[in-house]
C-alpha positions, 0 to 999 in steps of 0.5 A, spaced: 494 485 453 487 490 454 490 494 460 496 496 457 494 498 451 492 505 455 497 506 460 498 513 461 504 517 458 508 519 461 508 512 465 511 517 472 505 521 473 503 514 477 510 514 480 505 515 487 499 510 486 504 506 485 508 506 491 502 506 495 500 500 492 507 497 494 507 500 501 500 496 502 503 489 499 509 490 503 505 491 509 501 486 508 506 482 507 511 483 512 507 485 517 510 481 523 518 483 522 516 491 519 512 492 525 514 487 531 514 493 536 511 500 536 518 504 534 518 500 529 511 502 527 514 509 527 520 508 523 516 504 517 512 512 517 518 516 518 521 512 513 515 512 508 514 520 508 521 522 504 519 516 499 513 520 498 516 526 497 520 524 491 514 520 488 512 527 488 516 530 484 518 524 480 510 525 478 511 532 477 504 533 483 504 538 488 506 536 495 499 536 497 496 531 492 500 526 496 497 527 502 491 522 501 497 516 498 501 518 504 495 517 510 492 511 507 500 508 508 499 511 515 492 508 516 494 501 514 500 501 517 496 503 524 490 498 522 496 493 521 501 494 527 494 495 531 491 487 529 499 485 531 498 488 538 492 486 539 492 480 537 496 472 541 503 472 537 502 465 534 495 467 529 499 473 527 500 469 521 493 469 521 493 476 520 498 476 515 492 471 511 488 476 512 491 482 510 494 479 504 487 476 502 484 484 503 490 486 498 491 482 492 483 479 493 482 486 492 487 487 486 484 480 484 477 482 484 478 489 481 482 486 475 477 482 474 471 487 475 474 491 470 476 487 465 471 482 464 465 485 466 464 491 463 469 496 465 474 494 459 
C-alpha cells in the first residue's frame, strides 16, 4: 500500500493529529448522544484537553504545538453542539448526515486527492 510505505518513524509523533482526527469522527458520529445538553458540550472539552496533554507527551511536542488540534476539537464540537441546538429534534440525524459526509467525504476525497491524481 503507497501511503504506508512512508509512514512516519517513530509512528507516535502523530499521536495528536491522530486524536483529532478520532475526535471529529466521534463527534460527528455521536453527536446527539455526546452533545444533547450544553453541560454535556462542557464535559466532552473538559474531557478532551487531558487527552491532548497526553498525546503531547506521547508525541514528544511541546504543549503549545497542541493548541491548534485542540481548538479545532473545541470549534467542531461548538459548530456541532450549535446545529443540535438550533435545529427541531427530529432532523438531528440529518445533521448527523452532514457531518459524517464533511468527515469521511473529506478523508475520502483527500485519499483520493493524494493517491490517484498526483500527490502520491
Amino acid at each position: 500500500m503507497p501511503l504506508s510505505a512512508h509512514y512516519p518513524q517513530p509512528a507516535e509523533s502523530l499521536a495528536v493529529w491522530q486524536l483529532l482526527a478520532l475526535n471529529v469522527v466521534t463527534l460527528s458520529l455521536l453527536s446527539p448522544v455526546l452533545l444533547r445538553n450544553w453541560t454535556a458540550y462542557v464535559g466532552v472539552i473538559l474531557m478532551s484537553a487531558p487527552m491532548f496533554v497526553l498525546a503531547s507527551i506521547l508525541s514528544s511536542r511541546e504543549l503549545s504545538r497542541v493548541a491548534i488540534p485542540f481548538s479545532a476539537t473545541v470549534i467542531w464540537a461548538t459548530v456541532m453542539r450549535c446545529a443540535l441546538a438550533f435545529v427541531p429534534t427530529r432532523f438531528h440525524l440529518i445533521v448527523v448526515a452532514l457531518a459524517n459526509l464533511l468527515t469521511f467525504g473529506g478523508i475520502a476525497s483527500w485519499y483520493v486527492a493524494h493517491e490517484f491524481v498526483g500527490g502520491g
